[in-house]
TORDO-369895 format. One record per residue (C-alpha): x, z, y. Coordinates in nm, 2 decimals. Example, Ala and Ser with C-alpha at 12.3 -4.5 7.8 and 13.67 -1.06 7.14 Angstrom:
BEGIN
{r {1.23,0.78,-0.45}},
{r {1.37,0.71,-0.11}},
END
This chain:
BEGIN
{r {0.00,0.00,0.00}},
{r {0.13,-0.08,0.35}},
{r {0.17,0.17,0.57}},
{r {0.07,0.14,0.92}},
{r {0.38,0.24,1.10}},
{r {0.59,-0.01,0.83}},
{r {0.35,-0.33,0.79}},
{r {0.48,-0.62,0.62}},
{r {0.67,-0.88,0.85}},
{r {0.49,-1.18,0.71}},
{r {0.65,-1.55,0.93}},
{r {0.50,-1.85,0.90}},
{r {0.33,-1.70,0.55}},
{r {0.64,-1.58,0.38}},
{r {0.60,-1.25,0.31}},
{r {0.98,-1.01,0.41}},
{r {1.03,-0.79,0.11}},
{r {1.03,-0.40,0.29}},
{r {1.35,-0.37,0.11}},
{r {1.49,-0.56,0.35}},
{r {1.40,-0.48,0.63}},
{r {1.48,-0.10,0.56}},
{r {1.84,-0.23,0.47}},
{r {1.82,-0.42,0.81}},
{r {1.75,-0.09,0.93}},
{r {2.05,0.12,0.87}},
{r {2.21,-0.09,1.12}},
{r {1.96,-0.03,1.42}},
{r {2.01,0.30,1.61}},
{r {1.69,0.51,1.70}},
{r {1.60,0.85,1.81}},
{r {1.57,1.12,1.58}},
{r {1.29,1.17,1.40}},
{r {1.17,0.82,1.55}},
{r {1.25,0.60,1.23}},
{r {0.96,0.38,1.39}},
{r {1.17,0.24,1.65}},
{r {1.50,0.12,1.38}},
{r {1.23,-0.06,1.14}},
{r {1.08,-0.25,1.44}},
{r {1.43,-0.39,1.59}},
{r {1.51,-0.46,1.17}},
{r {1.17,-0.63,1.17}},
{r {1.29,-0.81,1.48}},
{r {1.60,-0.91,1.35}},
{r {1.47,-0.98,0.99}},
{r {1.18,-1.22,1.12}},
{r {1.43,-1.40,1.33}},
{r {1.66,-1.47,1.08}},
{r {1.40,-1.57,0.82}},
{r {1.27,-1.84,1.12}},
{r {1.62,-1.97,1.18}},
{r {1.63,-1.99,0.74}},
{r {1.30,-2.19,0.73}},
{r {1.40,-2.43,1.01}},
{r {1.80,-2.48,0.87}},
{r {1.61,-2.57,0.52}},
{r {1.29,-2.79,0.69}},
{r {1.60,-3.00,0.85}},
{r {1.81,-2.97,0.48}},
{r {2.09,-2.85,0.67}},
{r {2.39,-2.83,0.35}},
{r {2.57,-2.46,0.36}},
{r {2.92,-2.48,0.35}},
{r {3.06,-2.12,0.39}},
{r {3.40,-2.07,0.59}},
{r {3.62,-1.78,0.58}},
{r {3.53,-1.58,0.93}},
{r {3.83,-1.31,0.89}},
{r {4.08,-1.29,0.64}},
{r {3.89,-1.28,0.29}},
{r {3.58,-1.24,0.45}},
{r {3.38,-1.54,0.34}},
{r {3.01,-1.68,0.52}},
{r {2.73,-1.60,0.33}},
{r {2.49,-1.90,0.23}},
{r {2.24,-1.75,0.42}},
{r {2.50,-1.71,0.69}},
{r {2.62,-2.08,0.67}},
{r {2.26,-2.23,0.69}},
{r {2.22,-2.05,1.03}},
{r {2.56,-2.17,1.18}},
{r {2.48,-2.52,1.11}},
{r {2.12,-2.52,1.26}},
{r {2.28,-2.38,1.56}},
{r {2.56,-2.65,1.52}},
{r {2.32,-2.94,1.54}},
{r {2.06,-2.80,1.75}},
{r {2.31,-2.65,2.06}},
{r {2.56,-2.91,2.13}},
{r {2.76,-2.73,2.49}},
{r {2.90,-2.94,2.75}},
{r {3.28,-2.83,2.83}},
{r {3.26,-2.69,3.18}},
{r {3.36,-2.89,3.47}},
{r {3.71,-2.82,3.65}},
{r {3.48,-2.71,3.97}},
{r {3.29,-2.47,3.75}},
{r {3.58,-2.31,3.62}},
{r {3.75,-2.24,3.98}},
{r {3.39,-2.16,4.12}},
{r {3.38,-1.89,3.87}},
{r {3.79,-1.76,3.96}},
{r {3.68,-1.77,4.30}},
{r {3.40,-1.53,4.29}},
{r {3.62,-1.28,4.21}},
{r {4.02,-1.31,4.12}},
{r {4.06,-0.97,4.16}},
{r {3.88,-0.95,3.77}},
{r {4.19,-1.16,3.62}},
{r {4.44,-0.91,3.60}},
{r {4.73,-0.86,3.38}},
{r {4.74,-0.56,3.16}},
{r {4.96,-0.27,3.27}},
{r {5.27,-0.19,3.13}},
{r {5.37,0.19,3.08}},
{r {5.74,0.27,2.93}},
{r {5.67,0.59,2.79}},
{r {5.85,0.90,2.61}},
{r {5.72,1.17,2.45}},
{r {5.73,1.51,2.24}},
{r {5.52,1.55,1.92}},
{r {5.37,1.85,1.79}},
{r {5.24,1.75,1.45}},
{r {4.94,1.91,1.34}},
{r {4.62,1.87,1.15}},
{r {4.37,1.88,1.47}},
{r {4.10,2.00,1.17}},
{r {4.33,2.35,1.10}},
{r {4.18,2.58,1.33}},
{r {4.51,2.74,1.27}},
{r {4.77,2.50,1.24}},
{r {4.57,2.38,1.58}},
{r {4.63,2.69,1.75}},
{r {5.02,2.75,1.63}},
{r {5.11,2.40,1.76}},
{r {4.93,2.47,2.11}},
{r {5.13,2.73,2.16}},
{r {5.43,2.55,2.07}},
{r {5.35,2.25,2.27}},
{r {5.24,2.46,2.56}},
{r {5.59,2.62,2.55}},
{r {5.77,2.32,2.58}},
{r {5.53,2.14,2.84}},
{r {5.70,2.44,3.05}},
{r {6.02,2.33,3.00}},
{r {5.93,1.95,3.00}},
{r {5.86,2.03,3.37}},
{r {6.08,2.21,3.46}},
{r {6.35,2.03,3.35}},
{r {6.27,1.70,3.38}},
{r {6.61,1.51,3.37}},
{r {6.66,1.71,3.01}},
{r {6.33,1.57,2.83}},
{r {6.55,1.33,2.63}},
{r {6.71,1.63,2.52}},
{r {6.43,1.85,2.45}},
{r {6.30,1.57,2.26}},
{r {6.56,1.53,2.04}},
{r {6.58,1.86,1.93}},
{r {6.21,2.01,1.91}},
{r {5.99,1.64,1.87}},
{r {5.83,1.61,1.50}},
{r {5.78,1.24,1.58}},
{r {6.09,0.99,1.47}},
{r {6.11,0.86,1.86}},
{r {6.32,1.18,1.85}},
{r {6.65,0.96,1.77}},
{r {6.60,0.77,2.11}},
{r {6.51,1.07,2.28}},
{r {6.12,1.05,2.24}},
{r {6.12,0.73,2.39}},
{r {5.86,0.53,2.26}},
{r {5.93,0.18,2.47}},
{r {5.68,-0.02,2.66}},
{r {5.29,0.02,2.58}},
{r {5.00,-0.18,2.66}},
{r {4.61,-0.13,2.63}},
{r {4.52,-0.10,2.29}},
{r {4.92,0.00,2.15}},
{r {4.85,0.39,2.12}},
{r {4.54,0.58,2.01}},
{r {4.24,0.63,2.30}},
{r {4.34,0.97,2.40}},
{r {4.72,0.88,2.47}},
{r {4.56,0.56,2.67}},
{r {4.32,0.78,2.87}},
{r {4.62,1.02,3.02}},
{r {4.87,0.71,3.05}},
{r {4.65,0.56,3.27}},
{r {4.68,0.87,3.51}},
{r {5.05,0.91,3.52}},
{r {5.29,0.80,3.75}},
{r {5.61,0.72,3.73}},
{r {5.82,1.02,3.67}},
{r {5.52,1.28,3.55}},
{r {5.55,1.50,3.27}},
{r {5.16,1.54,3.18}},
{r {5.03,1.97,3.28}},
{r {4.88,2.02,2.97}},
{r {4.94,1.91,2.61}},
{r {4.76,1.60,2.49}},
{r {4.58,1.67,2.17}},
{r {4.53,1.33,1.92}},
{r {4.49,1.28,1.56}},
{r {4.84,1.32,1.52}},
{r {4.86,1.64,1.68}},
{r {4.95,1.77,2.04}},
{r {5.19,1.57,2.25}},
{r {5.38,1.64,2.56}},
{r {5.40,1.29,2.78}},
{r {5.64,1.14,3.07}},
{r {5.59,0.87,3.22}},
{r {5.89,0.72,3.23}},
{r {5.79,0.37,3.46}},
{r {5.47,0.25,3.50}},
{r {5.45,-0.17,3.55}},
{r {5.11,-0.20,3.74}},
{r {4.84,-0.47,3.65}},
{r {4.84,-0.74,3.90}},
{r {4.63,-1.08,4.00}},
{r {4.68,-1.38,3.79}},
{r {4.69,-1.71,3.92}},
{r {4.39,-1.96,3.87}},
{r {4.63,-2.13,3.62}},
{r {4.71,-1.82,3.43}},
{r {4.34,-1.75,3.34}},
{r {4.17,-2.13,3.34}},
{r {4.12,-2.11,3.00}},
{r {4.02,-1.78,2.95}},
{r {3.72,-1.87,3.23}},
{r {3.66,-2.18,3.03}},
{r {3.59,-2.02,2.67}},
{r {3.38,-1.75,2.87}},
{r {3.16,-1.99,3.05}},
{r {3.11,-2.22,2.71}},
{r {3.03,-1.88,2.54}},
{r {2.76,-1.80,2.83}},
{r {2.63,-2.14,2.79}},
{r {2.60,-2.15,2.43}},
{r {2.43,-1.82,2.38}},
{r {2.19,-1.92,2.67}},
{r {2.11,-2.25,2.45}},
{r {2.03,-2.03,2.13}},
{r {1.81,-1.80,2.32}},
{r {1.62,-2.07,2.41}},
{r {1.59,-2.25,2.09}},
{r {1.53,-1.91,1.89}},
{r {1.26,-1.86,2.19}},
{r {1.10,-2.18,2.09}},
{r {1.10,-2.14,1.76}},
{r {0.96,-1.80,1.80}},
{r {0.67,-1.96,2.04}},
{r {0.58,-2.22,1.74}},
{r {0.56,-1.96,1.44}},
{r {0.32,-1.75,1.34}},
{r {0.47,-1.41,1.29}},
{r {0.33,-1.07,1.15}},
{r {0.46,-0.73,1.15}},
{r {0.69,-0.79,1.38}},
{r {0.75,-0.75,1.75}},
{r {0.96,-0.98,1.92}},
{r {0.96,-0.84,2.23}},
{r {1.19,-0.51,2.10}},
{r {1.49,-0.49,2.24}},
END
């Protein structure tokens, strides 16, 4: 029996198994004790994908799955919907005056990443240990102290007291971009000048760390030439997913669909 808050999702008289759409589900956040509002965007999502099925196999579009990441192979299911796209959104390359039109609305938001050349003093720890936690704050408070007050002897103080194997080059860990050290490193790195020992042990996965910035290489604006293609790829990326909006929409406007609400976000 179907339940009221759960009806079947029935498009254009193909009936979606509920076991599907509950496995759609788990990948649709709600609020708690709301499981209403994760089955309707699954039922969303569900009945757009069986719509985009119907029409690859009305127009016998052949699946041919490719490898998206490395051994990660295409579904069938998967391949049928990137050819209907394929034929039915074909993307004109962006003209050269759209591509500067779009730099000049804003250089400033081409910039290269910054470069920090960084040292440090590890404190290894499991941050889980209450008390292994609470043994190496003390530690790393300790030498924070003497990180500061001695700055022109961190190498030193490295060497001897870091558990981190930087400690053969002083605790120098090189130059590091966005993305090169966990989020919690990043976070105070990008609050350091040049020179600054950080106040307060940094706590990460690998434990607590005591920080210097050793040179900090701010971001800066790149050139139209620099970033042309980048502004290419992103306005063909715009365009396209503008294109399949629309044909979903269409396609949407044509069916008949049950059970589900296509307006959810």
């Amino acid at each position: 029996m179907t339940s009221p808050l759960f009806p079947d999702v029935i498009v254009n008289g193909e009936i979606i198994p509920h076991k599907m759409v509950a496995a759609e589900a788990q990948h649709h956040i709600g609020p708690r004790g709301k499981p209403g509002i994760a089955w309707r965007k699954a039922a969303k999502a569900v009945a757009i994908r069986t719509l985009l099925l119907q029409q690859a196999r009305a127009q016998k579009i052949e699946a041919h799955p490719e490898e998206v990441a490395p051994g990660q192979i295409e579904t069938e299911e998967e391949a049928l919907i990137r050819g209907l796209l394929r034929t039915a959104i074909d993307t004109p390359h962006p003209s050269e005056a759209e591509i500067r039109a779009e730099w000049e609305r804003g250089p400033e938001r081409f910039r290269s990443p910054p470069l920090w050349e960084v040292s440090h003093i590890l404190i290894a720890c499991d941050p889980r240990s209450d008390t292994a936690r609470k043994k190496a704050l003390a530690r790393a408070t300790k030498l924070t102290g003497l990180a500061r007050d001695e700055r022109n002897g961190f190498s030193a103080l490295a060497a001897r007291e870091s558990d981190c194997g930087s400690k053969t080059s002083g605790g120098s860990l090189g130059q590091l971009g966005p993305g090169d050290t966990v989020p919690e490193f990043e976070a105070v790195l990008r609050n350091l000048n040049g020179g600054e020992v950080t106040e307060t042990p940094v706590l990460t996965r690998h434990g607590y760390h005591v920080i210097r910035m050793d040179a900090v290489a701010e971001s800066q604006v790149l050139p139209f030439g620099a970033v042309r293609e980048k502004i290419s790829d992103a306005l063909e990326k715009t365009a396209w997913a503008r294109q399949a909006q629309s044909f979903v929409g269409q396609l949407v406007a044509d069916a008949d669909i049950k059970g589900a609400d296509l307006s959810v976000v």
